[in-house]
N, C-alpha and C positions, 0 to 999 in steps of 0.2 A: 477450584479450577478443574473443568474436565481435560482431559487429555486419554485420546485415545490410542495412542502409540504410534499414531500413525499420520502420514503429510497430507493433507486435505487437497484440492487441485484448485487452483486459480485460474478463473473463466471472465475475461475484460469484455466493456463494454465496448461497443467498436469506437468511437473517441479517443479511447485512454493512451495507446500509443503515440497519435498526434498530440495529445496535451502533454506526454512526457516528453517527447522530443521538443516541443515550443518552450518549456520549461526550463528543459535543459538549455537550450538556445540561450532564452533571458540570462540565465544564469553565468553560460559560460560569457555573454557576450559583456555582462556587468566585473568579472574577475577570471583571470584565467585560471581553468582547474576548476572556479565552483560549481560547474556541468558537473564535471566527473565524481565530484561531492555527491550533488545532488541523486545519481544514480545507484551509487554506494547504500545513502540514505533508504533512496525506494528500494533497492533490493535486502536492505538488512529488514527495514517492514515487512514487504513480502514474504522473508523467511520467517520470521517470529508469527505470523498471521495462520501462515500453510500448516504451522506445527503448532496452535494455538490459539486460537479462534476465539473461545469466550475470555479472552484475558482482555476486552476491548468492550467499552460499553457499548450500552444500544443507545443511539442517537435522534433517530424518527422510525415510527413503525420497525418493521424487520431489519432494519438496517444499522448496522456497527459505522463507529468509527475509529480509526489508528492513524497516531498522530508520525508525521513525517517528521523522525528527530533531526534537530538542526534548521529545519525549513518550515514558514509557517502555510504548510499544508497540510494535507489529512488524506488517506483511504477511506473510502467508504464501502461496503461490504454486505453481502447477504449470503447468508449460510442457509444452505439449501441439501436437505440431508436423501441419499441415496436410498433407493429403495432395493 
């Protein structure tokens, strides 16, 4: 596992907000609370991803995936290294 000491940045497709917000929507509108699940979820992803990058396989071409625990979703990811 590399790690390099240090939190990687995370840069969204312009989509990915409305589809976390419609997400959340479904979710909370199916259980109260399980929105705010749901965001917990992506943001514990998120963290484990920004400090941890190769711990996620590669899925098609350059692209990662990590799985949304609890929800069956997925990030999809491209590590794109600084020059």
């Amino acid at each position: 596992m590399r790690d390099l000491g240090m939190t990687n940045k995370i840069i969204y497709i312009p989509d990915t907000e409305e589809d976390i917000a419609d997400s959340y929507d479904w979710y909370e509108n199916r259980e109260l609370g399980l929105g705010e699940n749901f965001l917990r979820s992506i943001e514990a992803c998120l963290f484990i991803i920004q400090r941890h990058p190769y711990l996620f396989p590669a899925a098609l071409d350059e692209f990662r995936h990590a799985p949304i625990h609890l929800f069956p979703l997925e990030v999809f990811m491209s590590l794109v290294m600084k020059k």
